[in-house]
Every structure is written in structure tokens, then in C-alpha cells.
C-alpha positions as CSV (number, residue, x, y, z in Angstrom):
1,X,0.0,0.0,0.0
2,X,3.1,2.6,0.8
3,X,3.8,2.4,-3.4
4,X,0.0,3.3,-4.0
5,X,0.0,5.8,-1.8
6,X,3.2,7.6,-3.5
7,X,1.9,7.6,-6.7
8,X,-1.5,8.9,-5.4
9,X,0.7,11.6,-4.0
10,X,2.9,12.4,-7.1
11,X,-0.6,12.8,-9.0
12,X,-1.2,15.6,-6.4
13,X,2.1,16.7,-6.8
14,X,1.5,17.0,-10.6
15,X,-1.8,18.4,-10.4
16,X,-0.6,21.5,-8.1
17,X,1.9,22.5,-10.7
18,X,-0.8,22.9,-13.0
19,X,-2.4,26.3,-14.5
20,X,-5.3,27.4,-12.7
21,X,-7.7,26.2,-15.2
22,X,-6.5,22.8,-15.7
23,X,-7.6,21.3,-12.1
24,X,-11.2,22.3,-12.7
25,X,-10.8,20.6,-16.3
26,X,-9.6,17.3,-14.2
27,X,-12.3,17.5,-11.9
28,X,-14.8,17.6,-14.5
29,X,-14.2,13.7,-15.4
30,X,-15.7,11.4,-13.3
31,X,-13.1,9.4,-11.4
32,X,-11.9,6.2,-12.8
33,X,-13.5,3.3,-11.5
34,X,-12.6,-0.3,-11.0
35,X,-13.3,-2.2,-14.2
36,X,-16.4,-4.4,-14.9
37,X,-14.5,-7.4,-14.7
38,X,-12.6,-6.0,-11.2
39,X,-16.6,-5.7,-9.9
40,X,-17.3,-9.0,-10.6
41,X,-14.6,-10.6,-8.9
42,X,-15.1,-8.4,-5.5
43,X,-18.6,-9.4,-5.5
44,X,-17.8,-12.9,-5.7
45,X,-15.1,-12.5,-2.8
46,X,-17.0,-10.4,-0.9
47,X,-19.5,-13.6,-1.6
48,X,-17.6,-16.3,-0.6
49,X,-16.0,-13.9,2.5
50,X,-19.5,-13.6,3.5
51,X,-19.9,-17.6,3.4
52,X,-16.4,-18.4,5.0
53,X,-16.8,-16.2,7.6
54,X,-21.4,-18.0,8.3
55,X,-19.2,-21.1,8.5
56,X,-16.9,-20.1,10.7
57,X,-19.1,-18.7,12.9
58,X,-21.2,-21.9,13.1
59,X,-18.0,-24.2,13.9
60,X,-17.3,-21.6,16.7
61,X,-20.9,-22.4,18.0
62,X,-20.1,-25.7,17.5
63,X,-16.9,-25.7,19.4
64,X,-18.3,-23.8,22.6
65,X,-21.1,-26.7,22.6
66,X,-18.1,-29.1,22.5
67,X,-16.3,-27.6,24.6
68,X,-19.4,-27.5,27.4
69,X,-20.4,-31.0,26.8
70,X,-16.5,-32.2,27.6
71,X,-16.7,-30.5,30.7
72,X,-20.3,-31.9,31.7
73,X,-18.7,-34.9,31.5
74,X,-15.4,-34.0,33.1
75,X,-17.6,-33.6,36.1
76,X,-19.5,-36.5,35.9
77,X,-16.7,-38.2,35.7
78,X,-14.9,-36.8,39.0
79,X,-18.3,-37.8,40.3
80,X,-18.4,-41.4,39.1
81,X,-14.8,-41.8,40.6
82,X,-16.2,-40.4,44.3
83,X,-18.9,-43.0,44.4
84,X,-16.8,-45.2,43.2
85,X,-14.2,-44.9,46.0
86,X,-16.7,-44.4,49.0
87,X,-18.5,-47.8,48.0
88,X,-15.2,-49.4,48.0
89,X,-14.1,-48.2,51.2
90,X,-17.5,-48.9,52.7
91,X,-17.3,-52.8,51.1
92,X,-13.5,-53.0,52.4
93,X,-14.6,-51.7,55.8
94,X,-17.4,-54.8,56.0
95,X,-14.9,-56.9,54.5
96,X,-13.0,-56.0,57.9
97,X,-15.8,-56.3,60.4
98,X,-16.9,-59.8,58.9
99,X,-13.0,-60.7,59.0
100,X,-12.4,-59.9,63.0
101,X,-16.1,-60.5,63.5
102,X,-17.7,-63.6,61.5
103,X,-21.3,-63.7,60.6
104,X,-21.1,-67.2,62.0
105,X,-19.5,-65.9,65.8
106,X,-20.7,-67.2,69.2
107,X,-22.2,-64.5,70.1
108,X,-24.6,-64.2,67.1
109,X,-25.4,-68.3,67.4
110,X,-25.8,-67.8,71.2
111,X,-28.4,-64.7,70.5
112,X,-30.5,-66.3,67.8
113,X,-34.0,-67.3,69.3
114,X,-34.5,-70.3,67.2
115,X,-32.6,-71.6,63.9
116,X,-35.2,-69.7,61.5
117,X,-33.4,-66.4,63.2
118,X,-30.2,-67.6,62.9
119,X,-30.4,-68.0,59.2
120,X,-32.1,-64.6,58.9
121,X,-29.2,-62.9,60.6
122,X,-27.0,-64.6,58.2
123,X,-29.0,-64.0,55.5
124,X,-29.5,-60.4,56.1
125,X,-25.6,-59.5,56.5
126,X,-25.4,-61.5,53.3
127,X,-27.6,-59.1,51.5
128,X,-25.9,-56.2,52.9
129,X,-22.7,-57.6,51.4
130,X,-24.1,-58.1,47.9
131,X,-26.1,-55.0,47.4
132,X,-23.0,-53.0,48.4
133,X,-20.7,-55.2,45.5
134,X,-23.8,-54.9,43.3
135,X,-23.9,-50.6,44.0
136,X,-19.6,-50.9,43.4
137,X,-20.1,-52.7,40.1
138,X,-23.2,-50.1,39.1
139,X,-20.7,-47.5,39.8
140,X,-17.6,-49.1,38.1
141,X,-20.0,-49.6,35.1
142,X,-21.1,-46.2,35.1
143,X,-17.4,-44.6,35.2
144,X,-16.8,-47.0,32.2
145,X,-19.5,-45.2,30.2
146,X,-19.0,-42.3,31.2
147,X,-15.2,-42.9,30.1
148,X,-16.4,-43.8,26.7
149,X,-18.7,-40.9,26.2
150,X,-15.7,-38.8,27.4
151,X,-13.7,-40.1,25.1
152,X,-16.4,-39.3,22.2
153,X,-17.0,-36.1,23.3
154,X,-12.9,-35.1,23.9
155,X,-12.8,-36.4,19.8
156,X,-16.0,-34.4,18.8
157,X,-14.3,-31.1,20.2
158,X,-11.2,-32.1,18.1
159,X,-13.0,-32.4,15.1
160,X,-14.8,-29.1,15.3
161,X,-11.6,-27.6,16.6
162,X,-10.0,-28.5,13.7
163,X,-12.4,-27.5,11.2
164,X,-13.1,-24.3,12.8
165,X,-9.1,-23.5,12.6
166,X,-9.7,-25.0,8.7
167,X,-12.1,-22.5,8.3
168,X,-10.7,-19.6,9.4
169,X,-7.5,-20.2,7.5
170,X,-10.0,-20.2,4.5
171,X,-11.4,-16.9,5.6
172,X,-8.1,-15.3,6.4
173,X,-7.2,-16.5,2.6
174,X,-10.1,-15.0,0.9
175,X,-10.0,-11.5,3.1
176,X,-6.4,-11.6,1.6
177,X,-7.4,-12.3,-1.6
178,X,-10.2,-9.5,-1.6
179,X,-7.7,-7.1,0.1
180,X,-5.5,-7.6,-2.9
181,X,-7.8,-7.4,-5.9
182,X,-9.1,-3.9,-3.6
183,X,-5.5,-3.2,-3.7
184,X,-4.8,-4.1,-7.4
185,X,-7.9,-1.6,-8.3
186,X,-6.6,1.2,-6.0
187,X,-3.1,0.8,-7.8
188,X,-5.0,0.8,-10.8
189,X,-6.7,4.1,-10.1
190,X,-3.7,5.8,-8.6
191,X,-1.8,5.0,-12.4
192,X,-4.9,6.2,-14.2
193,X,-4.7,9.9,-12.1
194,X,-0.8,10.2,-13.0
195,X,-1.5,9.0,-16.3
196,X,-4.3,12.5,-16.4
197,X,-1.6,14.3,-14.6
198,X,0.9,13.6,-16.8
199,X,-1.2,14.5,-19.9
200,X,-2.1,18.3,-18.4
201,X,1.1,18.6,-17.5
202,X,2.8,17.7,-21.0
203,X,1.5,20.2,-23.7
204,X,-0.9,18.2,-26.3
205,X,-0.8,19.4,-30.0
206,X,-3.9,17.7,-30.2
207,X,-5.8,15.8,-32.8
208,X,-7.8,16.6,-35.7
209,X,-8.0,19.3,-38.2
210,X,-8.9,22.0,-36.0
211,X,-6.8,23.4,-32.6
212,X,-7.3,21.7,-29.9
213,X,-6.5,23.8,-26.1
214,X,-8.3,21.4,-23.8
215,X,-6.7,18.5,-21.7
216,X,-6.2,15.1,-23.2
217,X,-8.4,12.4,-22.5
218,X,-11.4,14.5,-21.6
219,X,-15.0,14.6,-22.8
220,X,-13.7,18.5,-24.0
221,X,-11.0,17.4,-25.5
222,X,-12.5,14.9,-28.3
223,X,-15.5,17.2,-29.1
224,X,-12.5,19.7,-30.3
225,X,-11.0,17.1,-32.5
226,X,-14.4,16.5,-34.6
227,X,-15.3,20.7,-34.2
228,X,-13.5,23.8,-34.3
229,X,-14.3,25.1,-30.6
230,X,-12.5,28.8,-30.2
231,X,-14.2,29.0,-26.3
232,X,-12.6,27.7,-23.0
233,X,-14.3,26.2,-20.2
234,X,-15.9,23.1,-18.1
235,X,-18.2,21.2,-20.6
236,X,-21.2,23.1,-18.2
237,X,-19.5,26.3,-19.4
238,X,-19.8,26.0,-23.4
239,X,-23.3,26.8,-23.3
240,X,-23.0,30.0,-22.5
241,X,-19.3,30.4,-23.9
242,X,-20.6,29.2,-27.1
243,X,-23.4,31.9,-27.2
244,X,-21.0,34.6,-26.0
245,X,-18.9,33.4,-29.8
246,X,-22.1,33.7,-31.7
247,X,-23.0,30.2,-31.7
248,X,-26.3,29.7,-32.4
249,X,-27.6,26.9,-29.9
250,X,-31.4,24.7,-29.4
251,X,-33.1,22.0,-28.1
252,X,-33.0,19.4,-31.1
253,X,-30.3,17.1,-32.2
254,X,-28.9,17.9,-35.5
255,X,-25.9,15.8,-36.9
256,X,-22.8,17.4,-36.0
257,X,-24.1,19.3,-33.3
258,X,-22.6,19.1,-30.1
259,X,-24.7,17.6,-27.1
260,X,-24.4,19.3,-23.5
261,X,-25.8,17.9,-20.4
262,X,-25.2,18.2,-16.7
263,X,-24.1,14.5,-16.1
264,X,-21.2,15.3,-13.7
265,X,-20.9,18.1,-11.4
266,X,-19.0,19.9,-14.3
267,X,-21.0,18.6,-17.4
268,X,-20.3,16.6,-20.1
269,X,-20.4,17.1,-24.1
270,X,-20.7,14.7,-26.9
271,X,-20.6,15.0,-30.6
272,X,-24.0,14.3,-32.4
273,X,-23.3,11.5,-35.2
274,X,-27.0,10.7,-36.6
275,X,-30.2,11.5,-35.8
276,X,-33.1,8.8,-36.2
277,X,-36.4,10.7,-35.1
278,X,-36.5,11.2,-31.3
279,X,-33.3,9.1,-31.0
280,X,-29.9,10.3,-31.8
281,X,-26.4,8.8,-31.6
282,X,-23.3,10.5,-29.8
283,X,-19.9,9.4,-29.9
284,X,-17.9,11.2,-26.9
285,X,-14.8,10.6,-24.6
286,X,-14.1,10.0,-20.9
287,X,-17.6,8.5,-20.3
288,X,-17.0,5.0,-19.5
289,X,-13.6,5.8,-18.5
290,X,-11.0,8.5,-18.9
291,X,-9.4,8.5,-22.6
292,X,-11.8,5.9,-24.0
293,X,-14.1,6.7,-26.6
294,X,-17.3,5.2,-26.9
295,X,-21.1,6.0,-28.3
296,X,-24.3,5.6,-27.2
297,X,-27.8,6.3,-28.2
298,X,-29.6,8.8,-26.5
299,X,-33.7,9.5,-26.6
300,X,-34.6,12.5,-26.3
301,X,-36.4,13.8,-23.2
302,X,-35.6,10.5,-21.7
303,X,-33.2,10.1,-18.8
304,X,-30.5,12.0,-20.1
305,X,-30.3,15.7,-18.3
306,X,-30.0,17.2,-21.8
307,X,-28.9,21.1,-21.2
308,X,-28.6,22.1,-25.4
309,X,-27.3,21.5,-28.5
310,X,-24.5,23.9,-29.8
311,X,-24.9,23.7,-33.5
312,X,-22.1,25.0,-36.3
């Protein structure tokens, strides 16, 4: 960007060196603009940019959702573990009390009422026993899903992590790639001004039968190549100028007539080629772009803000 913005300045450089007529004749074209096929390609960048950056916004989503399920689990998981180890240190403590004090003692035989109690006391401690190995298997099965659905979930966030660092290295390539073709069309523009500079400041014999004073490339310029104009001035200006040389001037094409409108801040002028009823055919400079001459065909008290015809 530092080259663009020297030859930008070295345009202004050129244009302040110029005679004090010349900058309003530059002003009077419309500035060049990036080129039909330049437009097409922003849009499509701007386009895809637009998609890249929907898609990366949706992985991001996708990776916070990720990122919260993981630690859902995470916590379940410390859970899991607690219950886990408080069942097997309640089992180990019965384990101990049924070591230093048998189901089968004296004590228990000498208590027992009848045999049917006996057996129930067994019996009982017996189911106490298994419930708590069946509640430390539960558990241990539990962890062991919860392990797996971990492990899912830790290779889900991966995924979208990755893709979402895919995408954005997409994006980051098409911003560049927009940046670039803004850039190219910047450079582009900054050449065209020095190239207008340049042609003010060198002197232009002009082309054409007839002398031509105005600046190269302009809309002024060509209309003096096909017509001998003795005035000066902004395209807005030969209307009057022209009148004050004894021009004679009206609101009808006539072939070879020269066509004034206000379609820029300072006007614009074409030369009248053929007329076909209400329709009429111009040829004329630095519309589309600066030195490019093109025609068009024109209907009359249609869209065009028609000022005149100066006539021969």
C-alpha cells in the first residue's frame, strides 16, 4: 500500500503544478472506476467472504457446545470416581468387620432365638454384602461409560476444533485475496490519475483538423477534435461560452451538433453523429472511463439531463 500511496501523492504533486484552469478541467471527469470485470470478482469475494466467515461462525458455536459437553462430562466423571471410592471403602470396611467378627460368631449363634433367626441374621448381612458389591459394580459400570462418552465427546471437540481452525484459514485466505484485488484496483486508479496528470502537465498538440486547447483524455478534448471550438471552459460552461462566440444553440439534435448535459458536477459534451427521429447517436470521450471513446444512443427527453445542443 506505501507504493499506492506515492503515486497517489505524485498525481497531487502534478496536479498542483498545473495552471489554474487545468484542475477544474480534471475535476470535470468522473473518477476512474474499477473495471467491470474487477466488480465481478469483488462481488464474488466479498461472496464467498460472507460464506467463509457463516461457517466459521457456526463451527465456533459448534466448538463452545463441545467444549461444554466435555466439561459436563469431566464432572460427571470426578463424580463417578467419588462414588466409586466411597463404595469401595465402605465394602472393604465390611470386609474387615466380617474378618475380626464372623457372621457365624458365638455371640450371634448364642443370640439367635430359634434356627429360622439364625439364618435370617446370616442372610441379612449377606444381602448387605451383595447390594454394596452390586452398588460398586453399578458404579464401576457407570465410570466405564461415562469414560467412553468422554472419550467421544474429547474427539467431537477435536473435530470441530479443527475444522473451525480449517475454516478460518480459508477466511483469512479470501480476506487476503479481496484485500488484494481492492488493492490491485486502488493501484490501478492511482496510475490512471498520474497518467491524467501527466497528460495536463505535457503540452498536447492535439488531434484533428482544427486546434485543440483542452486537456487530453477529456470529454472537451474529443468534441474539439471533430469541431472547431474557439471558447474555453468546463463542458457546463460551453453553453453560455458558445453563445457569447455567436454560436447559435437549441433544443434538437442535428448531426454534428454538439450535445451538453449536466451529467457530472461539471457537465459533459458529446458530438451528435446521426439522428433517427426522437433518437440520436453521440460518440464522446471520458464516459465509461477516462481516454476511451465510446457511443451511445440517447432518446430525447428520456433520462439524459440534456442542457442544449450547440450547432455550427
Amino acid at each position: 500500500m506505501s507504493r499506492i500511496r506515492l503515486l497517489v501523492a505524485a498525481a497531487v504533486m502534478a496536479a498542483s503544478v498545473l495552471p489554474a484552469h487545468v484542475p477544474t478541467a480534471l475535476a470535470a471527469s468522473p473518477s476512474p472506476s474499477p473495471s467491470p470485470g474487477t466488480n465481478v470478482q469483488l462481488a464474488s469475494l466479498n461472496a464467498e467472504l460472507s460464506a467463509d466467515e457463516a461457517k466459521l461462525a457456526d463451527l465456533n458455536d459448534q466448538v463452545e457446545h463441545a467444549q461444554s459437553d466435555v466439561d459436563q462430562i469431566n464432572r460427571k466423571l470426578n463424580d463417578d470416581k467419588q462414588r466409586e471410592a466411597q463404595l469401595t471403602q465402605e465394602l472393604s470396611a465390611m470386609g474387615r468387620l466380617e474378618y475380626e467378627q464372623p457372621t457365624l460368631r458365638l455371640t450371634t449363634i448364642l443370640q439367635a432365638t430359634s434356627l429360622q433367626q439364625l439364618f435370617a441374621n446370616v442372610a441379612q448381612a449377606r444381602l448387605v454384602s451383595s447390594k454394596e458389591r452390586g452398588l460398586l459394580n453399578q458404579a464401576h459400570d457407570l465410570r466405564h461409560q461415562d469414560e467412553l462418552a468422554h472419550a467421544q465427546m474429547a474427539t467431537r471437540l477435536a473435530s470441530v476444533q479443527a475444522a473451525r481452525d480449517a475454516a478460518g484459514q480459508v477466511a483469512a485466505q479470501t480476506l487476503a485475496m479481496r484485500n488484494s484485488v481492492l488493492d490491485a484496483s486502488v493501484s490501478a486508479h492511482a496510475t490512471s490519475v498520474i497518467a491524467q496528470a501527466q497528460a495536463i502537465q505535457i503540452p498536447n498538440p492535439g488531434s484533428g483538423p482544427y486546434p485543440n486547447h483542452f486537456s487530453f483524455g477529456y470529454c472537451t478534448y474529443y468534441v474539439a477534435t471533430r469541431r472547431y471550438v474557439p471558447w474555453f471552459g468546463n463542458a457546463i460552461e460551453w453553453w453560455a461560452n458558445a453563445r457569447a462566440y455567436g454560436y447559435p444553440e437549441g433544443s434538437a439534435p442535428k448531426v454534428g451538433a454538439i450535445m451538453v448535459t449536466r451529467e457530472s458536477s461539471l457537465g459533459h459534451v458529446a458530438y451528435v453523429e446521426s439522428v433517427n427521429g426522437n433518437q440520436f447517436t453521440v460518440s464522446e470521450m471520458n464516459f465509461s472511463a477516462w481516454d476511451v471513446v465510446d457511443r451511445r444512443t440517447i432518446t430525447l427527453g428520456g433520462s439524459v439531463p440534456i442542457v442544449g445542443f450547440i450547432y455550427g
